[in-house]
N, CA, C and O atoms as CSV, one atom per row, in Angstrom:
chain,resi,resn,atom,element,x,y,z
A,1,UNK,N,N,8.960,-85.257,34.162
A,1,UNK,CA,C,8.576,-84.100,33.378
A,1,UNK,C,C,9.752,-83.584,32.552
A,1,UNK,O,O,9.429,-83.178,31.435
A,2,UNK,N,N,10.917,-83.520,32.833
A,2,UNK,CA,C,12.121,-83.018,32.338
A,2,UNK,C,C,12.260,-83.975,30.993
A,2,UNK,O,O,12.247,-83.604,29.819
A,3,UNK,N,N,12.377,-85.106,31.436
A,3,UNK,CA,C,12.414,-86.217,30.575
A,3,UNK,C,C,11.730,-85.602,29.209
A,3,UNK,O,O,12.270,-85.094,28.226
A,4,UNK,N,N,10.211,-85.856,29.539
A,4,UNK,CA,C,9.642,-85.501,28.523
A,4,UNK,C,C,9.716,-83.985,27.458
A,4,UNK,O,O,9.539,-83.877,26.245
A,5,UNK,N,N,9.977,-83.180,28.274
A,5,UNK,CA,C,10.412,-81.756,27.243
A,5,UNK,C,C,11.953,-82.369,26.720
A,5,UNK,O,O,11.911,-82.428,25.491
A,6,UNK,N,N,13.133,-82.787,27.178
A,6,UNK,CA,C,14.034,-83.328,26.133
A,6,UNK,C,C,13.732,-83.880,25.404
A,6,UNK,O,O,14.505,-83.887,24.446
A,7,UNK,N,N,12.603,-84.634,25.279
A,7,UNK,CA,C,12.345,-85.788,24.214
A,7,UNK,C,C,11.473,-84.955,23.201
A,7,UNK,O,O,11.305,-85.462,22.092
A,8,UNK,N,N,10.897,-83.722,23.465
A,8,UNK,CA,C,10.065,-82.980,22.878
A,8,UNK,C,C,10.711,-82.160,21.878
A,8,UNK,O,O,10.460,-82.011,20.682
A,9,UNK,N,N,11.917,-81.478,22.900
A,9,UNK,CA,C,13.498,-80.219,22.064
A,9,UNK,C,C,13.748,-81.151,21.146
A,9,UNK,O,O,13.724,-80.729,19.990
A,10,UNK,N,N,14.076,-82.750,21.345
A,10,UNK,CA,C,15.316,-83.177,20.652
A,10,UNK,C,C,14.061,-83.188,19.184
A,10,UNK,O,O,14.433,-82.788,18.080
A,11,UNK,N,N,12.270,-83.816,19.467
A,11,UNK,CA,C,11.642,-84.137,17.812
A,11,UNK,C,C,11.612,-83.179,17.313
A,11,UNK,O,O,11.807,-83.172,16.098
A,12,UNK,N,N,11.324,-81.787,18.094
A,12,UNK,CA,C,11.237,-80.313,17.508
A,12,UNK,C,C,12.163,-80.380,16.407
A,12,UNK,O,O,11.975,-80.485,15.195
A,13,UNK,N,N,13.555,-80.265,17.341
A,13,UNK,CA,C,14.926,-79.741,16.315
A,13,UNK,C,C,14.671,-80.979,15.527
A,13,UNK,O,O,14.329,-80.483,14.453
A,14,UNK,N,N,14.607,-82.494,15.337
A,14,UNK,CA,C,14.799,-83.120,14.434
A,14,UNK,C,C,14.172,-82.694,13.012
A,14,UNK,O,O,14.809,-82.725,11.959
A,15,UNK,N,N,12.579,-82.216,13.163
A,15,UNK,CA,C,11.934,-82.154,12.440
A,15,UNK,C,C,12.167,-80.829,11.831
A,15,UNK,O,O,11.619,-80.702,10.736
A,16,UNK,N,N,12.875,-79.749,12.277
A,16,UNK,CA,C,13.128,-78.341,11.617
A,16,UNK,C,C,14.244,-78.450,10.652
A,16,UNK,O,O,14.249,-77.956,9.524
A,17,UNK,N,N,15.383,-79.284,11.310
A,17,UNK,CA,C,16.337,-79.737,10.032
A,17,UNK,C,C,16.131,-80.415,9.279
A,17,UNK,O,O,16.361,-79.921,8.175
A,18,UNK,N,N,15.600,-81.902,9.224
A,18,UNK,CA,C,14.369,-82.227,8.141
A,18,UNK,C,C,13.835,-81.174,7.206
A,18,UNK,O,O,14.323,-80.987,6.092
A,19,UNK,N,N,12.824,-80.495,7.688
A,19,UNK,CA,C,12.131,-79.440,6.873
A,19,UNK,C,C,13.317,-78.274,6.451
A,19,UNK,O,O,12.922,-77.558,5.531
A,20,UNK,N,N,14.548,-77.980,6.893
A,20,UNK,CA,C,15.358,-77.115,5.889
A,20,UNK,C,C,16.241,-77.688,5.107
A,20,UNK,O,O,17.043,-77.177,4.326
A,21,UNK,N,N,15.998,-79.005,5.421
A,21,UNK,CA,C,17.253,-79.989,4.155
A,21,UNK,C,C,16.505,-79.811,3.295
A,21,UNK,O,O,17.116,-79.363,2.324
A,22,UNK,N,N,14.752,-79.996,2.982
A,22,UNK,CA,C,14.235,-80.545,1.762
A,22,UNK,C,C,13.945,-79.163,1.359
A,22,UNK,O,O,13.641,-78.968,0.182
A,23,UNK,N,N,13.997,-78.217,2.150
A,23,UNK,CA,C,13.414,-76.973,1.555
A,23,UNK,C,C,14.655,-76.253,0.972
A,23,UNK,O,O,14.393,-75.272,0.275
A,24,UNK,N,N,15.914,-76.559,1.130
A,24,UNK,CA,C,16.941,-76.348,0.388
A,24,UNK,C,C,17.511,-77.210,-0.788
A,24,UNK,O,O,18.479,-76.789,-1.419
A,25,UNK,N,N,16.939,-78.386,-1.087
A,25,UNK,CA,C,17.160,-79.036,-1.884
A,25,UNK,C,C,15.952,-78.472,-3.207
A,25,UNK,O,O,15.958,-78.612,-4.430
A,26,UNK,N,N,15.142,-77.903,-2.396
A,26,UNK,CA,C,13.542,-77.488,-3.840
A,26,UNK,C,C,14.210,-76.485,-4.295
A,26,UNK,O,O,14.186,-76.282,-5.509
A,27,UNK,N,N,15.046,-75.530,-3.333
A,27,UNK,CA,C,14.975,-74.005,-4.063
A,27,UNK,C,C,16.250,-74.084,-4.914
A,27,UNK,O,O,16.744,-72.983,-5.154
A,28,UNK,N,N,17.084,-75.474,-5.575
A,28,UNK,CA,C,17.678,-75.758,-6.870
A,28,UNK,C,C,17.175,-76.201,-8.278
A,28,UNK,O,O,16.029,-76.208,-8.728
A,29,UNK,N,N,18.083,-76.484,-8.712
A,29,UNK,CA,C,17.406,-76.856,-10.108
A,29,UNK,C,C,17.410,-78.156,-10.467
A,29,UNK,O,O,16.792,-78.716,-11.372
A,30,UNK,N,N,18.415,-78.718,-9.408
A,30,UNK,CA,C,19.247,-80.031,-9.344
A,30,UNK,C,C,17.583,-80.872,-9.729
A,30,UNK,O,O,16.515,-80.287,-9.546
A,31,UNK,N,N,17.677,-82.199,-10.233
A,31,UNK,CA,C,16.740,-83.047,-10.269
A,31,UNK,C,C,16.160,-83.694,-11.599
A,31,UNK,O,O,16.741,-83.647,-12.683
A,32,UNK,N,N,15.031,-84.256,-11.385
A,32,UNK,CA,C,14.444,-84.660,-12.567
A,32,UNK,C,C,13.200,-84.002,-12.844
A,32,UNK,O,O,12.317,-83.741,-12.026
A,33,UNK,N,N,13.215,-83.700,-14.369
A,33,UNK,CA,C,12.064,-82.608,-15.235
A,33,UNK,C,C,11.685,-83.170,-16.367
A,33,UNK,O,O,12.178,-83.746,-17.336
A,34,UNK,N,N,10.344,-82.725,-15.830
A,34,UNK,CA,C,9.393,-83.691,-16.776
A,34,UNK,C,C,8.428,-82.493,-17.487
A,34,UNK,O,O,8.415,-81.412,-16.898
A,35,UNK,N,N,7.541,-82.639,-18.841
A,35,UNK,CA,C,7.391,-81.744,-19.595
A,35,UNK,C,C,5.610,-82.112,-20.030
A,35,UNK,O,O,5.365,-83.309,-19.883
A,36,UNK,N,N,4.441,-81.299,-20.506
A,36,UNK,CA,C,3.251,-82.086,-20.566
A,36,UNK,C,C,3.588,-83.239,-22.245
A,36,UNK,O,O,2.562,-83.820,-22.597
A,37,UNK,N,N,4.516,-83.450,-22.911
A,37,UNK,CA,C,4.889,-84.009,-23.863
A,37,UNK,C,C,5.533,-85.407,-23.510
A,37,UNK,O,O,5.778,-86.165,-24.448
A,38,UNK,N,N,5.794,-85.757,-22.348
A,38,UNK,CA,C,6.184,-87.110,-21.515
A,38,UNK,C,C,7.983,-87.294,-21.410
A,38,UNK,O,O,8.686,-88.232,-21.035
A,39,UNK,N,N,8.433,-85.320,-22.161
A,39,UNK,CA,C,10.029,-85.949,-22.344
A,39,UNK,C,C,10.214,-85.335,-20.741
A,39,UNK,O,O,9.500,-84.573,-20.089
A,40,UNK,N,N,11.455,-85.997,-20.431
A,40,UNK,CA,C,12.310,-85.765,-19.040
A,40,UNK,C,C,13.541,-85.209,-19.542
A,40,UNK,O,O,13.837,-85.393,-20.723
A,41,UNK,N,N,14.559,-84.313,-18.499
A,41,UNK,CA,C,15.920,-84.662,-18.440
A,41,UNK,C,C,16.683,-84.633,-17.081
A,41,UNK,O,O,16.005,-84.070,-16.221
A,42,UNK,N,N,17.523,-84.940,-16.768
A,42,UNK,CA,C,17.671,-84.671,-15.205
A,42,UNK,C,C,18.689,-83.988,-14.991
A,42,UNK,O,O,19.545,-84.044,-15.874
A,43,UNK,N,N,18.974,-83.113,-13.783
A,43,UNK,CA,C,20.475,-82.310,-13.651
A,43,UNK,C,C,20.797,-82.808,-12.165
A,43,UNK,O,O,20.029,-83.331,-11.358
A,44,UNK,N,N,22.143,-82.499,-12.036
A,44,UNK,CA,C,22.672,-83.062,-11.037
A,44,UNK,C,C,23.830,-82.142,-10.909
A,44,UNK,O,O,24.883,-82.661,-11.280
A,45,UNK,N,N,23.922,-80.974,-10.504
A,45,UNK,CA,C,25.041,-80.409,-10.342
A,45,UNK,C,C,25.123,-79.885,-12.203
A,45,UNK,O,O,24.254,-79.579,-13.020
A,46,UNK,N,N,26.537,-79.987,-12.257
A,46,UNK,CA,C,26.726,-79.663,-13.632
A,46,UNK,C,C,27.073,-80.693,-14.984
A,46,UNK,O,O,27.703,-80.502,-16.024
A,47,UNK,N,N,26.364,-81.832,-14.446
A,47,UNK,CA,C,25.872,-82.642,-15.327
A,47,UNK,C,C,24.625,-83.009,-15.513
A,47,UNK,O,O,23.960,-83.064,-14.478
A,48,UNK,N,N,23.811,-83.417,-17.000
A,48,UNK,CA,C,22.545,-83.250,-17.189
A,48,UNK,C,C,22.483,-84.464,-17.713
A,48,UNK,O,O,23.597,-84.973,-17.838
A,49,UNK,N,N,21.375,-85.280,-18.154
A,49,UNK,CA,C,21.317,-86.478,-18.815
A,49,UNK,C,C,19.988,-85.886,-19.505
A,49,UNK,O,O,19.010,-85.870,-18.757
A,50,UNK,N,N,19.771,-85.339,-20.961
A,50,UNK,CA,C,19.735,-84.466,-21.770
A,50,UNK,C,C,18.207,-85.245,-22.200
A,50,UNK,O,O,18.151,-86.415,-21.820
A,51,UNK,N,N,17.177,-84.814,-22.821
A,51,UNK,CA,C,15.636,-85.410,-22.888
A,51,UNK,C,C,16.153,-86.689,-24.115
A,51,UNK,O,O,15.766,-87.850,-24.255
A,52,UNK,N,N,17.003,-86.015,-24.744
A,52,UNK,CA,C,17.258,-87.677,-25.911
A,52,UNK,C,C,18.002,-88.338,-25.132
A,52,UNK,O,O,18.070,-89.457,-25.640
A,53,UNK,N,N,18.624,-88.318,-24.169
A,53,UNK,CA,C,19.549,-89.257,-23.414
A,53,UNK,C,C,20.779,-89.096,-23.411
A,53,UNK,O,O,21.454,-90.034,-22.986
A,54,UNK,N,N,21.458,-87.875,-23.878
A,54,UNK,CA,C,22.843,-87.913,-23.945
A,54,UNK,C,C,23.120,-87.786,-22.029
A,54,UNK,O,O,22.253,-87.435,-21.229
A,55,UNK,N,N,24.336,-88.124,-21.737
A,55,UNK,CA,C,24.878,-87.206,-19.730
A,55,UNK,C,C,26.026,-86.633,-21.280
A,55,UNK,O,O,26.470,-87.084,-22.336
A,56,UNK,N,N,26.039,-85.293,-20.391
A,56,UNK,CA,C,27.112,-84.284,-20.822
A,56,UNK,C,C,27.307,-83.318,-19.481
A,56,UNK,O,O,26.819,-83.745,-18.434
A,57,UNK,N,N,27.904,-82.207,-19.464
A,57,UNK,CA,C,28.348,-81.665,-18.730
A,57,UNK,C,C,27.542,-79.894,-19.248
A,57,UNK,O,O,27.361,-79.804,-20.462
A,58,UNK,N,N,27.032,-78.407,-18.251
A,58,UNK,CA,C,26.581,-77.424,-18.780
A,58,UNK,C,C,26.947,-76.768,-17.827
A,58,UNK,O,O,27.337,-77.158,-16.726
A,59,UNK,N,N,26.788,-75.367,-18.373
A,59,UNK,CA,C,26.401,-74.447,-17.400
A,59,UNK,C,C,25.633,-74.117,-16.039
A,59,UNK,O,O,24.881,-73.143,-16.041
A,60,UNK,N,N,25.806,-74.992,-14.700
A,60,UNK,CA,C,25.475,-75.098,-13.716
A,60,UNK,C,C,25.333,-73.676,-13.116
A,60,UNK,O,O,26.062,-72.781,-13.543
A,61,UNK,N,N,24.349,-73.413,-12.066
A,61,UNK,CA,C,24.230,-72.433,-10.727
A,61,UNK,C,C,22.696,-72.818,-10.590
A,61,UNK,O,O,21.752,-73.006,-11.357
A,62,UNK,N,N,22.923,-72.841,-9.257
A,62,UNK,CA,C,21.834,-73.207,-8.450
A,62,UNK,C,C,20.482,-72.931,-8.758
A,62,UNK,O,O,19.685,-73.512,-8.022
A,63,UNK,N,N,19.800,-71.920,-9.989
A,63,UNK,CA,C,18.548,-71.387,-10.315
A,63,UNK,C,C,18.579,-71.591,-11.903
A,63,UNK,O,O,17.594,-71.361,-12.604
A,64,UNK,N,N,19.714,-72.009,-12.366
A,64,UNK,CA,C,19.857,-72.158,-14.228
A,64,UNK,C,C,20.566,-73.369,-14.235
A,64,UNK,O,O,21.097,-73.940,-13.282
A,65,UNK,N,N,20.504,-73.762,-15.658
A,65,UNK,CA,C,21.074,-74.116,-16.257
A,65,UNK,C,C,21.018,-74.480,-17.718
A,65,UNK,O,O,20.062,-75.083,-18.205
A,66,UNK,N,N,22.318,-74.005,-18.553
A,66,UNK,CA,C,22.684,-73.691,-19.634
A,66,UNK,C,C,23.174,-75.138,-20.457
A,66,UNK,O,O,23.682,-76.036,-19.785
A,67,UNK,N,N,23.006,-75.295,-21.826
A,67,UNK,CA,C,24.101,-76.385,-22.998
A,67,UNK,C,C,23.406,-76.463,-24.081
A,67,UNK,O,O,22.199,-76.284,-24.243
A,68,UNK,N,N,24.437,-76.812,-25.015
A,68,UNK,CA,C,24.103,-77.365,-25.957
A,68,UNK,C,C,24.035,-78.325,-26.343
A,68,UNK,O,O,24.911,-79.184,-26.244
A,69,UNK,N,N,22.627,-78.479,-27.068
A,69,UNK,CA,C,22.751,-79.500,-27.238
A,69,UNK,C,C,23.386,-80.740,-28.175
A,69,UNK,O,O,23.428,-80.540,-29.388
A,70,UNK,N,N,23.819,-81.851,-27.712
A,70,UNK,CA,C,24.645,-82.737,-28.739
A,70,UNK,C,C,23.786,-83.076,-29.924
A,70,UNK,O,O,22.558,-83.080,-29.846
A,71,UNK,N,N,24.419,-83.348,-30.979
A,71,UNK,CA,C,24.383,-84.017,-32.107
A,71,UNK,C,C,23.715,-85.227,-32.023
A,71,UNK,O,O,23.721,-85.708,-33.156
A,72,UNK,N,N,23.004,-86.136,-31.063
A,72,UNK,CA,C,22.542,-87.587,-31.164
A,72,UNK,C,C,20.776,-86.744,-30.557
A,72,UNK,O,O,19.720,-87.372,-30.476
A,73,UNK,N,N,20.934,-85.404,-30.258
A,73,UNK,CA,C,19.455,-85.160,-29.582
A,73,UNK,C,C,18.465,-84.243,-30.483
A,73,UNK,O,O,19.070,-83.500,-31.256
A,74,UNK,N,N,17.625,-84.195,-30.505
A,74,UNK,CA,C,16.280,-83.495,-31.437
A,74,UNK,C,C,16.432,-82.103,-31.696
A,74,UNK,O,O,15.923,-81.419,-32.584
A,75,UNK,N,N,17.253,-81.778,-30.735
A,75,UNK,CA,C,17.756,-80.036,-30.988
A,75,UNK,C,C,19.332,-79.619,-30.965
A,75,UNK,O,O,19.982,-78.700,-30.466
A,76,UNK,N,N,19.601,-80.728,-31.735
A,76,UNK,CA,C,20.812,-80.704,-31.647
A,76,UNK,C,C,21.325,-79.343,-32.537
A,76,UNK,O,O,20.704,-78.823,-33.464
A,77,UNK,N,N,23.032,-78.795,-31.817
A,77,UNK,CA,C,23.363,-77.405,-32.102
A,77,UNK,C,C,22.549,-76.188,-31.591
A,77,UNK,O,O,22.882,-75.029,-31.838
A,78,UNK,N,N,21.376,-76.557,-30.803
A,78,UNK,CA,C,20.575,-75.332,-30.037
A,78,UNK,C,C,20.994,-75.171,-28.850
A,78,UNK,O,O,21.174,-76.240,-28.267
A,79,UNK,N,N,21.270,-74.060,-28.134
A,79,UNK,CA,C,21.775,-73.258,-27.252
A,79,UNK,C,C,20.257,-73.770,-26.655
A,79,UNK,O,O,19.238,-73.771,-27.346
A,80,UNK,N,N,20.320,-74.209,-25.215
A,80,UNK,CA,C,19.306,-74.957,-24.126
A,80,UNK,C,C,19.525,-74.147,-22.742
A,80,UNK,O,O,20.516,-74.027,-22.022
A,81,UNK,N,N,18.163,-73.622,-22.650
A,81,UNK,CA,C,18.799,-71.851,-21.213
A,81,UNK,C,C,17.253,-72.436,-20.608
A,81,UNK,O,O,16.116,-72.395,-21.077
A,82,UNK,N,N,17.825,-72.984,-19.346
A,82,UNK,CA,C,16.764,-73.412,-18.481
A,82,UNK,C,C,16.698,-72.627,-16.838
A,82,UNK,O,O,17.567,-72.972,-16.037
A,83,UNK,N,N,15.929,-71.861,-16.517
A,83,UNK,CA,C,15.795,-71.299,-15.355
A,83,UNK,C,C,14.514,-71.676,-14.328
A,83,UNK,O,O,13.362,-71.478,-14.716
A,84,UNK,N,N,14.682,-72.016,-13.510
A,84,UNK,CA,C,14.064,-72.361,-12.235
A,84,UNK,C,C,12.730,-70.969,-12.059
A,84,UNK,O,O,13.151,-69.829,-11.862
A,85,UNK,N,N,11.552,-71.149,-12.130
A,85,UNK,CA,C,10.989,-70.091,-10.939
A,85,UNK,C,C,9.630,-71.404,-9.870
A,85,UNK,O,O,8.742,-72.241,-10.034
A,86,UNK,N,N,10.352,-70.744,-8.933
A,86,UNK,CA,C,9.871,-71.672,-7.638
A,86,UNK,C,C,10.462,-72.817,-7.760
A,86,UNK,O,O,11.382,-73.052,-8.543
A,87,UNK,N,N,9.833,-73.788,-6.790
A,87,UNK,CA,C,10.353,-75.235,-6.308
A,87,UNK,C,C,10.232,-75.847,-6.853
A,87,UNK,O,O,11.049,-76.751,-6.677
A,88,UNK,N,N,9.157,-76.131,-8.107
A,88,UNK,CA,C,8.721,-77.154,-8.649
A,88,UNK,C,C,8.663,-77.008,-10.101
A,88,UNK,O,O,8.316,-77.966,-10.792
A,89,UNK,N,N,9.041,-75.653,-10.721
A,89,UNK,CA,C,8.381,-74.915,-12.106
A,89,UNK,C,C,9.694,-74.632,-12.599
A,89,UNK,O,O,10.491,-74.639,-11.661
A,90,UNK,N,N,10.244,-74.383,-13.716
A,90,UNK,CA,C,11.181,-74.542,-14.533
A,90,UNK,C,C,10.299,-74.000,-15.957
A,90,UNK,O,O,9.136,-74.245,-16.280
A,91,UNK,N,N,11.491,-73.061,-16.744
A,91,UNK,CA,C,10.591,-72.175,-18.235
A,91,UNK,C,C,12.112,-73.090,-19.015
A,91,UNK,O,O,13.073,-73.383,-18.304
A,92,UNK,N,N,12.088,-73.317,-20.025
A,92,UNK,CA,C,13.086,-73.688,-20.900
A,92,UNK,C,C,12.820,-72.949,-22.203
A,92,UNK,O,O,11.665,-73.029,-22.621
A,93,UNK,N,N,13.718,-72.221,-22.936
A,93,UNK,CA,C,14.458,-71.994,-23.922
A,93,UNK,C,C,15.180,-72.278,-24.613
A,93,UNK,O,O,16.201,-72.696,-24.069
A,94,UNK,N,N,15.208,-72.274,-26.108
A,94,UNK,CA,C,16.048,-72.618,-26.931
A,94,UNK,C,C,16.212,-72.157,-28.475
A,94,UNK,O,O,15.212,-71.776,-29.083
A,95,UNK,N,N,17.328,-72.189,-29.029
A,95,UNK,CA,C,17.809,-71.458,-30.015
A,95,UNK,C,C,19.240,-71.765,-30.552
A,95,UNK,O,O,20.114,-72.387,-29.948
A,96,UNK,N,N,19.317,-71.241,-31.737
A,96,UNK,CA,C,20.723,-71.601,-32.470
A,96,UNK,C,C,21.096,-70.154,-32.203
A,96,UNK,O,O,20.235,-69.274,-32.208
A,97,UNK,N,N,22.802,-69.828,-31.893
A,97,UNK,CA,C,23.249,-68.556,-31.359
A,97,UNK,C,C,23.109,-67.804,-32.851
A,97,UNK,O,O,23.147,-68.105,-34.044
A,98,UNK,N,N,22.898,-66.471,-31.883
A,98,UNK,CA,C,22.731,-65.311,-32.902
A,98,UNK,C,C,21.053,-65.496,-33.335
A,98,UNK,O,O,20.592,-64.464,-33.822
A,99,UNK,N,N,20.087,-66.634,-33.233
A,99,UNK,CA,C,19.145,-66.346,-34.063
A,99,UNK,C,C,17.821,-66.040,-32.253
A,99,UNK,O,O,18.313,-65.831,-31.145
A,100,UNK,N,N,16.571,-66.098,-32.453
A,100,UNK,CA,C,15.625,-65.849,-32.063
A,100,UNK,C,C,15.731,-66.583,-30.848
A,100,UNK,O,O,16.870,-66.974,-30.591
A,101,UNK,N,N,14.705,-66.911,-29.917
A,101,UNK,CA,C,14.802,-68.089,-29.146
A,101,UNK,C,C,13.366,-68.361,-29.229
A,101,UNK,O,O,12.588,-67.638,-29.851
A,102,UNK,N,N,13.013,-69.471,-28.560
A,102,UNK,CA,C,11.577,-70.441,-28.786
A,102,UNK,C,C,11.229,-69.403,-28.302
A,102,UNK,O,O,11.907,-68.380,-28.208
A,103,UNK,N,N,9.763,-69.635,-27.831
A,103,UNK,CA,C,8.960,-69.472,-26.992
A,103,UNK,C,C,9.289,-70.006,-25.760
A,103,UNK,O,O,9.989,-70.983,-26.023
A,104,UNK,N,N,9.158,-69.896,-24.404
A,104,UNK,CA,C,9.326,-70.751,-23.003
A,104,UNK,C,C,8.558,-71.911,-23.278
A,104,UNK,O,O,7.467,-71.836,-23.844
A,105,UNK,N,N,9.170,-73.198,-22.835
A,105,UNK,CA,C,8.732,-74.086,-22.299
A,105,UNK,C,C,8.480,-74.708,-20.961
A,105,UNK,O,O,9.427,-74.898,-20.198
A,106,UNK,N,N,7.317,-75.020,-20.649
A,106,UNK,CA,C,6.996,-74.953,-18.895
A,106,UNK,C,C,7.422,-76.406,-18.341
A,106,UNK,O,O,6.655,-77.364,-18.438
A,107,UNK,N,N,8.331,-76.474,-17.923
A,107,UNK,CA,C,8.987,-77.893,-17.337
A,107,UNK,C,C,8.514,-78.304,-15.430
A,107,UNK,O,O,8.650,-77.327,-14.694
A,108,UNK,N,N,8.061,-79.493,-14.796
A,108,UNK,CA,C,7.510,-79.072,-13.879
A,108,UNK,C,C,8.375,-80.893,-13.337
A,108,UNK,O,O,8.451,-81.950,-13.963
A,109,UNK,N,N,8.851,-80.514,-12.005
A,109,UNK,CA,C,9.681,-81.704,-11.543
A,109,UNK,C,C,8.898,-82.914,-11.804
A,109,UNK,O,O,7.729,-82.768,-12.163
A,110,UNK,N,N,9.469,-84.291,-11.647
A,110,UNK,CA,C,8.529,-85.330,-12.406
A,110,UNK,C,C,8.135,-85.725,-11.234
A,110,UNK,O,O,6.917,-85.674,-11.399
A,111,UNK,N,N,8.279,-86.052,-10.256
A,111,UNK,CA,C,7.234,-86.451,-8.727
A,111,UNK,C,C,7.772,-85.518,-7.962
A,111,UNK,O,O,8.900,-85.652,-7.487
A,112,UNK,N,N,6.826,-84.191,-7.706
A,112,UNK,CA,C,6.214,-83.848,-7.006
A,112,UNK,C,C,5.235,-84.418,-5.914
A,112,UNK,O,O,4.087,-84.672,-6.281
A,113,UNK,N,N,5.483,-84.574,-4.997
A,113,UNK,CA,C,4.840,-84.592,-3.586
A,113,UNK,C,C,4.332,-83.446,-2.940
A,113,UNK,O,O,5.045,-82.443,-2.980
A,114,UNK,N,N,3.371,-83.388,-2.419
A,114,UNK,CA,C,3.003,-82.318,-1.212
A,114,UNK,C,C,2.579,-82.391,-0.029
A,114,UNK,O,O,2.403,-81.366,0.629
């Protein structure tokens, strides 16, 4: 009987740290984002590999992230202000400084699982 409740504590705890690794990995921004237009870009810390394909380096923290964009991409010279709401949902912005900004764009991780 003993046996078996250790073997029970040890799947419990396995499976609770499991479930707070991945549930701390959603509530970033870190990853790959995909758009209903088929473009992606991915972040990784404070490097991004940008929807035309540039990797550059931005404004990282764990719920944003900020750049501009390079000269080889479709919005190039636009100020790119991307913020996280929830695990899976992402609004993107963009603009040349000093002028207006888009409208939000709704960015949503590219595989999602549930």
């Amino acid at each position: 009987m003993r046996r078996y409740n250790l073997t029970s504590r040890l799947v419990a705890t396995s499976l609770a740290l499991t479930a707070m690794t991945a549930m701390a990995r959603a509530d970033a921004i870190d990853g790959q984002w995909c758009d209903s237009k088929g473009r992606s870009f991915k972040i990784d810390g404070p490097t991004i590999v940008t929807p035309g394909g540039t990797t550059m380096t931005g404004d990282y923290d764990r719920h944003g992230f900020t750049y501009v964009a390079p000269a080889a991409d479709p919005d190039a010279g636009q100020t790119v202000i991307m913020q996280l709401f929830g695990d899976d949902d992402l609004s993107l912005t963009k603009g040349l400084a000093g002028s207006a900004r888009s409208q939000p764009e709704q960015w949503r991780r590219c595989n999602v699982t549930s």
